[in-house]
N, C-alpha and C positions, 0 to 999 in steps of 0.2 A: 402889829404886822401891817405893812400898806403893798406887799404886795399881792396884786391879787392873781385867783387862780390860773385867770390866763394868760398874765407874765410868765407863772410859776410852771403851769401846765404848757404853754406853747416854751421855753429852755427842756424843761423835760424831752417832751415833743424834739425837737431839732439835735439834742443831745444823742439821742435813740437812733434818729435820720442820719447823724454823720458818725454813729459809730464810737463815740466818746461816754465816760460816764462821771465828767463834774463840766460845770457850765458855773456862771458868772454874771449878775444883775448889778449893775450900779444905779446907785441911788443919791438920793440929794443927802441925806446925813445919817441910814440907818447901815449898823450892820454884825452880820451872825451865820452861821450856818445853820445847813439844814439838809436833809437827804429824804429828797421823794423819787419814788418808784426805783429804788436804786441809783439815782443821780446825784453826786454830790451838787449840792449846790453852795457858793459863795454868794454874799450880800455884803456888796463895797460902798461906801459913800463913793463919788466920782472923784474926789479930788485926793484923796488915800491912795484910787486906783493909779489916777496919775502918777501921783510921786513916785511909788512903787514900780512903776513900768518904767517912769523917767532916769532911776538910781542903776535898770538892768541894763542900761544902751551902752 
């Protein structure tokens, strides 16, 4: 796992702030879910994320 708590804890954090309950971390090549304090969370390589956004336009 490389990411650390306070990536993890500050989406949580902002997640809570705006009222949402999954948020989204892009990284250089890892990726998996995971659910803290109730927040879904997604873990994308950056360039997955891309394409996948690029394929919605």
């Amino acid at each position: 796992m490389r990411q650390t708590k306070r990536e993890i804890g500050g989406l949580t954090d902002a997640c809570k702030h705006l009222g949402t309950d999954e948020g989204t971390i892009l990284t250089y090549d890892e990726e998996r879910d995971l659910i803290r304090n109730g927040i879904s969370i997604k873990i994308v390589p950056v360039w997955k994320w891309c394409l996948e956004n690029s394929l919605q336009a």
